[in-house]
C-alpha positions, -999 to 999 in steps of 0.1 A, spaced: -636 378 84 -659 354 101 -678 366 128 -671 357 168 -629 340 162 -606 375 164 -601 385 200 -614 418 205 -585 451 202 -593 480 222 -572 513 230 -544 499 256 -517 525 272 -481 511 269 -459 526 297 -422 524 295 -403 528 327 -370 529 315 -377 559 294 -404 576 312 -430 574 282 -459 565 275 -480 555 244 -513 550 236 -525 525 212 -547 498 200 -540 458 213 -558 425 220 -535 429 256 -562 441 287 -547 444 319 -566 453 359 -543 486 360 -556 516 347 -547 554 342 -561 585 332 -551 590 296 -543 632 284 -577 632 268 -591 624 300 -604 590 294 -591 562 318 -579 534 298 -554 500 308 -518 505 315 -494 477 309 -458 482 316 -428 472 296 -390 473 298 -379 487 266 -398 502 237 -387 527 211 -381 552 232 -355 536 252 -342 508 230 -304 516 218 -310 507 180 -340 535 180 -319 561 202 -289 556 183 -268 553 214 -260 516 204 -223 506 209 -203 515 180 -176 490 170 -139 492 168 -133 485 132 -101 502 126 -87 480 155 -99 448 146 -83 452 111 -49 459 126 -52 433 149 -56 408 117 -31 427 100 -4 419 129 -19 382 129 -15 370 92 11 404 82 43 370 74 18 343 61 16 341 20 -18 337 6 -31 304 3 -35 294 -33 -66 276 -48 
């Protein structure tokens, strides 16, 4: 890697609000906010909306679709029409 080009990572707490957790990792983000980490070390905090803790595809609370439904719903739609030949 050449020297003086790559901004410069450093450990960075990510706080999400929506889930009440927080995570500490490395990052090229700095922010003027900081907080005292568990290890007692103060580090910067940035906030952010969703993360894996509260997003629905990580949870598994994501909404479930009505399949079963839909197919009878095409069913009743095309039940009297003859296939179309090719």
């Amino acid at each position: 890697m050449k020297p003086r080009i790559h901004p410069v990572s450093r450990p960075v707490v990510f706080r999400d609000r929506a889930a009440g957790v927080a995570f500490l990792t490395r990052s090229t983000a700095d922010a003027d906010e900081r907080v005292t980490w568990e290890d007692g070390r103060s580090y910067p905090v940035i906030d952010v909306e969703t993360s894996s803790a509260s997003h629905p595809f990580y949870t598994g609370t994501k909404q479930v679709l009505d399949t079963a439904g839909r197919i009878e719903q095409f069913n009743r739609r095309y039940a009297g029409q003859a296939p179309a030949v090719g």
